[in-house]
C-alpha positions as CSV (number, residue, x, y, z in Angstrom):
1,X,94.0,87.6,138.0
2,X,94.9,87.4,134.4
3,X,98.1,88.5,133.2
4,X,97.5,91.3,130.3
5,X,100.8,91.7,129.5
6,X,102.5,88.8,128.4
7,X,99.2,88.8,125.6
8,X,100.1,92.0,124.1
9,X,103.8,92.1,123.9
10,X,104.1,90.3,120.6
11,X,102.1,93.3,119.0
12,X,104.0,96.1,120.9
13,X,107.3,94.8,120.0
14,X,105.8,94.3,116.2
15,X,104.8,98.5,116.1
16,X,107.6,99.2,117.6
17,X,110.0,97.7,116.0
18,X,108.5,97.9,112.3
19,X,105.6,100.3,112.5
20,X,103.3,97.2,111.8
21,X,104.5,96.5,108.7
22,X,106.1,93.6,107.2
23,X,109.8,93.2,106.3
24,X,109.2,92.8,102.7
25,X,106.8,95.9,102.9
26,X,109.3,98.3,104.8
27,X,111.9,97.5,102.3
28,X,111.7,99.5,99.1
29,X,113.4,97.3,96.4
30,X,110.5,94.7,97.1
31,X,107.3,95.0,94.7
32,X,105.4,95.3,97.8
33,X,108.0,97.8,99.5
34,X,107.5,99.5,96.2
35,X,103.4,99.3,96.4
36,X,103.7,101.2,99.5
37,X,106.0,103.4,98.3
38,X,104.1,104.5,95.9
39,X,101.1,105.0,97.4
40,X,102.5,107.4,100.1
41,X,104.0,109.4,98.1
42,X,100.9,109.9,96.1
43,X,99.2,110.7,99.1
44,X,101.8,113.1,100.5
45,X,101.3,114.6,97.1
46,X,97.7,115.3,96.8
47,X,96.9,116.3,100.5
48,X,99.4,119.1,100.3
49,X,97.8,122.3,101.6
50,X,98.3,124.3,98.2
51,X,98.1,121.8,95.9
52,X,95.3,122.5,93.5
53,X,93.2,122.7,89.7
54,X,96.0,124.4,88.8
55,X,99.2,122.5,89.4
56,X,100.3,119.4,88.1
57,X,102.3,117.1,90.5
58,X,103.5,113.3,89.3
59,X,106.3,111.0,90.1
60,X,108.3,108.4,89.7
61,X,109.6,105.6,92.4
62,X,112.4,103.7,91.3
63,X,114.1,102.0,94.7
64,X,114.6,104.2,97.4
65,X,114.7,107.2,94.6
66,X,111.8,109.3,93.9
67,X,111.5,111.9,90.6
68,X,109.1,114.3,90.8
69,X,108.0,116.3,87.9
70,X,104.9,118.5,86.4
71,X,103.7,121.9,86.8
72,X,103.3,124.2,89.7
73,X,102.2,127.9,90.4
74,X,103.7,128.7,93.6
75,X,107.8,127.9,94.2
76,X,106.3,127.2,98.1
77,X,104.6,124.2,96.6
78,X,107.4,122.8,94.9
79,X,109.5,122.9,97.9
80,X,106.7,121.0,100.2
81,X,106.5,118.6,97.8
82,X,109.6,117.6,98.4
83,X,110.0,117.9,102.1
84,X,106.9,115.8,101.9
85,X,108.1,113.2,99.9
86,X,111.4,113.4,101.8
87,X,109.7,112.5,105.2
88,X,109.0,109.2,103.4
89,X,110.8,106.2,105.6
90,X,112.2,104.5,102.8
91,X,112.9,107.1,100.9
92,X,116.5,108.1,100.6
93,X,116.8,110.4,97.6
94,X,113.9,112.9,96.0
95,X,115.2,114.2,92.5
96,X,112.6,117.5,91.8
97,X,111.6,118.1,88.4
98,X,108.5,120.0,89.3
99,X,108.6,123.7,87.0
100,X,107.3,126.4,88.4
101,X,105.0,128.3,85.9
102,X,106.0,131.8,85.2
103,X,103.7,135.1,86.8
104,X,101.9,136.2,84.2
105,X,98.4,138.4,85.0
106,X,97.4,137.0,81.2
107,X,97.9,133.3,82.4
108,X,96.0,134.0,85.6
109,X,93.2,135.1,83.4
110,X,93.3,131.9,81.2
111,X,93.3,129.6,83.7
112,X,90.0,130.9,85.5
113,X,88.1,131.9,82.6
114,X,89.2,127.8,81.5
115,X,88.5,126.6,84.9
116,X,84.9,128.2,84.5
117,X,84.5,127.0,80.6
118,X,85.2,123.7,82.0
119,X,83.5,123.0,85.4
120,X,80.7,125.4,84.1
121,X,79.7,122.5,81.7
122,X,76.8,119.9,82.5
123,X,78.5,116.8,82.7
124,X,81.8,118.4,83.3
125,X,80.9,119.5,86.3
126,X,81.0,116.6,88.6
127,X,84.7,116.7,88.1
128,X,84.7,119.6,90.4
129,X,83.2,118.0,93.4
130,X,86.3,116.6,95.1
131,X,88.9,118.5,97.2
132,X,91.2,118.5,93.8
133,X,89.2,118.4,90.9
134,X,90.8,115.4,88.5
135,X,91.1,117.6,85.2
136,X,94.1,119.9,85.9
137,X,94.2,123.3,83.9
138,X,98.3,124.0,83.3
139,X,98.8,127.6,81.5
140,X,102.0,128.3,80.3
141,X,102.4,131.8,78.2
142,X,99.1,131.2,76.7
143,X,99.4,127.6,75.9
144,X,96.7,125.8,78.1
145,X,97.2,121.5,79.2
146,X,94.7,119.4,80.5
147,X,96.2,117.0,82.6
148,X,94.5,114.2,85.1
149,X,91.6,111.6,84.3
150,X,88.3,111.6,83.3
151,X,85.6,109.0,82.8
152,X,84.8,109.0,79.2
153,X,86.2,109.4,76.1
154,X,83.3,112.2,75.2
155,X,84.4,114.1,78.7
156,X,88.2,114.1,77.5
157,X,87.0,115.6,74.5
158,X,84.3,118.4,75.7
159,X,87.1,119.5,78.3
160,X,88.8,120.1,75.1
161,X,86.1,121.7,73.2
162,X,85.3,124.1,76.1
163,X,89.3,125.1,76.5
164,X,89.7,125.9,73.1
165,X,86.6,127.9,73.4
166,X,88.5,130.4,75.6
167,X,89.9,133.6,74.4
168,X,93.1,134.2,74.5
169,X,94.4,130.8,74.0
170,X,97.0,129.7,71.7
171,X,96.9,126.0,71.8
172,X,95.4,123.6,73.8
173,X,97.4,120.1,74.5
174,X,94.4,117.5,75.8
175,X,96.8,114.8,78.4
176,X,93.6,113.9,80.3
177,X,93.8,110.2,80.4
178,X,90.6,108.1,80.3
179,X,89.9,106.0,83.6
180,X,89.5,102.4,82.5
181,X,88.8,101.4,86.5
């Protein structure tokens, strides 16, 4: 009868001691501690329940410190995002910069009749099909800011088109950076 323990000790004792990962990846002043870092907390970010077209979330990692900044709707969502990040092993400080948009029934207006200008546009409209669309639609007292990535120089600048298009809005600040990937 073999013995089936002795075989997978070394691998228990590696989960449990480090989860599976590496020293250098578990500690967060290494560039690969930093790596992981930084993509956890980008996916904390963008799987949070109310996170969506309209909200703007980015960060920072510097160390075991992570900024967070941008735009949100809903106070809620600016609190999860921090709890999220928080929750982070590694993480031993979250510094939240995220604004929280004022309530305005005119900006509420804006934002879906730019949301519909936008993903209403041939071309435009693939942009849509994920679970948060990549061009972001920020409205702040009648100023509207496209934020997120697109794949085209000629995309970045029909979003644009279309937002200016809309009435009611002051100015239009085009952020949408063009994926070179």
């Amino acid at each position: 009868m073999k013995k089936f323990l002795p075989q997978c000790l070394p691998v228990l004792l590696a989960v449990a001691i480090g989860g599976g990962l590496g020293a250098q990846e578990r500690h967060p002043s290494s560039e690969k501690g930093q790596m992981r870092l930084q993509k956890e907390v980008r996916h904390e970010l963008v799987t949070l329940p109310l996170y969506d077209v309209f909200d703007n979330l980015a960060y920072k990692v510097e160390g075991n410190t992570v900024t967070l900044s941008g735009q949100v709707t809903r106070p809620t969502l600016k609190t999860d995002a921090e709890r999220a990040v928080k929750g982070i092993e590694g993480v031993e400080r979250v510094d939240n910069r995220i604004e929280v948009l004022p309530v305005s029934p005119n900006d509420d207006r804006i934002r879906r009749a730019v949301y519909r200008a936008i993903y209403g546009t041939e071309g435009l409209d693939r942009y849509a099909m994920r679970a948060v669309p990549t061009i972001h639609i920020i409205v702040k007292n009648g100023h509207v800011f496209l934020e997120g990535a697109v794949a085209t120089e000629g995309d970045k600048n029909l979003a644009n088109i279309k937002a200016n298009g809309v009435s009611g809005v002051f100015s239009v600040t085009n952020n949408l950076q063009v994926d070179r990937a």
